[in-house]
Structure formats: structure tokens, C-alpha cells
C-alpha positions in Angstrom: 11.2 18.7 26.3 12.4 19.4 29.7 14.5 17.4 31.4 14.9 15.0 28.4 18.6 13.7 27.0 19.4 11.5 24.7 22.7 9.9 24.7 24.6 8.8 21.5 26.8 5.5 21.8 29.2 6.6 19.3 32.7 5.1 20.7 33.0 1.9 18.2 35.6 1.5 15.8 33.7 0.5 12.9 36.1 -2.4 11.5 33.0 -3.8 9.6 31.7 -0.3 8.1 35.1 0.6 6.8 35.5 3.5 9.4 34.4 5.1 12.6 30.6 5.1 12.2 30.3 8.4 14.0 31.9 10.3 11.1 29.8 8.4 8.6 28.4 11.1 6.1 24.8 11.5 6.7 23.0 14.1 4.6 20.9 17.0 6.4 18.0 18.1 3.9 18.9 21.8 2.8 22.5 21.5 4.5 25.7 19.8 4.0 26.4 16.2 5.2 27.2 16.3 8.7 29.3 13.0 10.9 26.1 10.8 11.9 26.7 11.2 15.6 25.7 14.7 14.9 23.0 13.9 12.5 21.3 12.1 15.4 22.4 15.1 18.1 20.6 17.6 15.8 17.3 15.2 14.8 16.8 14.8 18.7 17.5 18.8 19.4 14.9 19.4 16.8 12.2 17.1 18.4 12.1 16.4 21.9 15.5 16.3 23.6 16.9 19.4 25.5 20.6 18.0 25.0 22.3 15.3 23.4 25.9 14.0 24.8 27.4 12.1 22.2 30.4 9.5 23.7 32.8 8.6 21.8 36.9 7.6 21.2 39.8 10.8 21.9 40.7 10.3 18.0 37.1 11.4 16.6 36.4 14.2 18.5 38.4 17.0 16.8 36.3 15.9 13.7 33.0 16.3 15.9 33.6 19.3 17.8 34.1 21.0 14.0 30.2 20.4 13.8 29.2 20.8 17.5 26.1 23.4 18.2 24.5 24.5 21.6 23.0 21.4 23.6 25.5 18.9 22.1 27.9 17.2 24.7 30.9 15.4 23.4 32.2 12.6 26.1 35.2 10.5 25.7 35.2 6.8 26.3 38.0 4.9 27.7 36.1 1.9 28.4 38.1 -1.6 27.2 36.8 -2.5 24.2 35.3 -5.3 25.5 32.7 -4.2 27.1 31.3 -2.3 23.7 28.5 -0.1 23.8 27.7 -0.8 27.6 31.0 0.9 28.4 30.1 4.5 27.0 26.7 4.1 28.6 28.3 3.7 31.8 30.5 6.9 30.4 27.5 8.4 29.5 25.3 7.8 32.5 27.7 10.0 35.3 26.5 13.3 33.2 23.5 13.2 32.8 22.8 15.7 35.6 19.4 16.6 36.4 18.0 14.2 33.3 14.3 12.7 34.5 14.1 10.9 30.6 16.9 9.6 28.5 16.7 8.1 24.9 19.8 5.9 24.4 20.4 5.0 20.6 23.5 3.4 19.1 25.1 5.8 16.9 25.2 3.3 13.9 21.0 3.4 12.9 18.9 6.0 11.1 18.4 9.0 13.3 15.1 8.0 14.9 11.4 9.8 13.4 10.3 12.2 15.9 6.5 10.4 16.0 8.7 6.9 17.1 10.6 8.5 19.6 7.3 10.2 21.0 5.3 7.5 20.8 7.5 5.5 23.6 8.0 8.9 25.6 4.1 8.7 26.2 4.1 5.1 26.4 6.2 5.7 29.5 4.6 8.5 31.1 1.5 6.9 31.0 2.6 4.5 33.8 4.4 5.6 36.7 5.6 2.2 37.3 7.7 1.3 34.1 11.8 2.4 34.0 11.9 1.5 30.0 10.4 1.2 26.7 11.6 0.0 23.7 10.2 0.1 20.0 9.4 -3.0 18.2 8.7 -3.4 14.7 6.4 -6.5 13.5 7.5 -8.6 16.8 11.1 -7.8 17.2 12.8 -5.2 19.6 14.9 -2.1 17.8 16.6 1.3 19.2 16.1 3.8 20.4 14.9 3.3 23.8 13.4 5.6 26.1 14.1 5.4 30.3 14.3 6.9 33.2 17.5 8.2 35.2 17.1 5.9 37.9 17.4 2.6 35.2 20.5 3.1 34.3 22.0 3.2 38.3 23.4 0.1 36.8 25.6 1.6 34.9 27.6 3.5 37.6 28.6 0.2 38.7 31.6 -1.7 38.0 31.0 -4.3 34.6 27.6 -2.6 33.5 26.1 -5.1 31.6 25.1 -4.9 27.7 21.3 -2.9 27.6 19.4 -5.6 26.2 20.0 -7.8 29.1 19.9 -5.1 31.5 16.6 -4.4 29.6 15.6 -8.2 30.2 16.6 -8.0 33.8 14.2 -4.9 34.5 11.0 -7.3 33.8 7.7 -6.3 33.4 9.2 -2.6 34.3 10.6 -2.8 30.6 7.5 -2.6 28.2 7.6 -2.9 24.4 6.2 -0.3 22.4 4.7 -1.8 18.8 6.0 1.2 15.9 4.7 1.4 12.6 8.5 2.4 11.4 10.5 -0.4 10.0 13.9 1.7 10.7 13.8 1.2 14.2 14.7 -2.4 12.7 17.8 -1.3 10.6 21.4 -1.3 12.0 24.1 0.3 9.7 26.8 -2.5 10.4 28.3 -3.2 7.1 28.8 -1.4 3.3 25.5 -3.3 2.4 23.7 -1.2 5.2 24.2 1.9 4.5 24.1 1.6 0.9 20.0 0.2 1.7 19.3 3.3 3.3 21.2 6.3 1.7 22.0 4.5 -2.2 25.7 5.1 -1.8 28.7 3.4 -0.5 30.0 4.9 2.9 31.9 7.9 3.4 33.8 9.5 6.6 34.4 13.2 7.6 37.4 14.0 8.5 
């Protein structure tokens, strides 16, 4: 879709997974395993995004650009540590250009379904007055989620704050989308994780 971007926060070091979980292998059906922070570029490309910027650390993106196709953006991150994922969205959100929609997802979950990630695009284009929706599965928030350009001004000021309290802060502008899709639950943190979704320890491209 026009004027859609998703951005991939893809800058952690993984200490828990074993490895940087942008470079986790994640199978493509009828292709080779590709570094999951492409895996999601790609799935996005395929459905509704017209680009994807992927953020990330100076050490992984050799790896990445190996794998990069037209409409993926690789950004580099040298946001302290401390501020995590908020820090490459405050990378992220400086180039984004002429974006009117952007899906943000953490580049450690499932590549979102295309029906999930179109459900809360027309959740917020039905009203004019919302800056954000995000999926929830059986009560409880998950990823992606789906805003418009002017919600993340925050994030071109100095200590952006983590999304889900900048989410919380937005109010009744922030609505919650209930999904029938369990993965929007599922954060690929540890060994255990990933072996729940693909039956197989972790592996990283290199």
C-alpha cells in the first residue's frame, strides 16, 4: 500500500537467545532460510508495506545487506543501550520520509499474518481521530502496531520513551484491535521460544 512502512526494531544484542536475533534463521517456504529481520522485511513487502527499514547494530549489517532486496532499508543504531528498542525507533522515525502509516514490530516475534496486520490498518482508517492500534489476543496487547507519522513526533525528541507507555500516554487515541491470531502473543526471547515456534534450537547467519 501506498505510503505504508513498517519499521523493524532489530538493534538488540540477543544475550538471552544466544545471538543477535536479527540473524536468527527463519525459514522462507520454497527458499532458503533467510536472517529474521529480513524474513519480516519480505513478509511486509509481500502484503501491505511499500518499504521496510530495518535498524539495527554496525556489526550485523554486512550479514543483512547479503540478503537485502528493493524496498528494504538498513539503518544503524547508536542509541545507548539503555534506552532498548525506543532508541532505534527514535533512529528509525527521522527516515521515514513521506510515510502516512507505519507498522512498528520488534524484530524478535513471528513475522506478522497479512489478515492481522490488515485488520488494525482498517481499524485505523476507519477513524480519523485515532494515532495507533494495537492487536490483542484474548485480552492482552501484542506487536505489531500500526500508527500514524505524526505519533511517533515523540520520538524525534531527546529520551523517547519505551512504545508501550508512549502508547498509554496517547489515550483513547490508541485503540485495541481484538485478533484471532495467538502469535501476535509470542516473543522469541529465549532457546525455549523459538524452539515453540519453528521445532528447532536457534541458529544465526553469518
Amino acid at each position: 500500500m501506498k505510503g505504508v512502512v513498517t519499521v523493524i526494531l532489530a538493534a538488540g544484542r540477543g544475550a538471552r537467545l544466544g545471538g543477535p536475533k536479527a540473524l536468527l534463521a527463519w525459514p522462507s517456504p520454497g527458499g532458503p532460510e533467510r536472517p529474521l529481520a529480513i524474513a519480516h522485511a519480505e513478509e511486509r513487502l509481500a502484503a501491505e508495506s511499500a518499504r521496510a527499514v530495518i535498524v539495527t547494530r554496525k556489526q550485523i549489517v554486512p550479514t543483512l545487506l547479503r540478503y537485502v532486496r528493493p524496498g528494504v532499508d538498513i539503518f544503524v543504531s547508536d542509541a545507548a543501550d539503555e534506552l532498548g528498542p525506543a532508541g532505534s525507533l527514535a533512529c528509525a522515525a527521522a527516515r521515514l520520509g513521506e510515510a502516512e502509516k507505519v507498522i512498528v514490530t520488534p524484530v524478535d516475534a513471528p513475522p506478522a499474518r497479512r489478515e492481522t496486520v490488515l485488520a488494525l490498518l482498517s481499524r485505523l482508517d476507519a477513524d480519523p481521530n485515532l494515532l495507533a492500534v494495537r492487536p490483542t489476543y484474548q485480552g492482552r496487547g501484542g506487536h505489531p502496531v500500526v500508527l500514524r507519522l505524526p505519533a511517533l513526533a515523540r520520538y524525534l525528541e531527546p529520551n523517547p520513551p519505551p512504545l508501550r507507555d508512549h502508547l498509554k500516554a496517547l489515550g483513547p487515541r490508541c485503540a485495541d484491535e481484538p485478533v484471532a491470531d495467538a502469535a501476535v502473543r509470542i516473543d522469541l526471547d529465549g532457546p525455549a521460544d523459538v524452539v515453540g515456534v519453528l521445532r528447532a534450537m536457534p541458529r544465526f547467519l553469518s
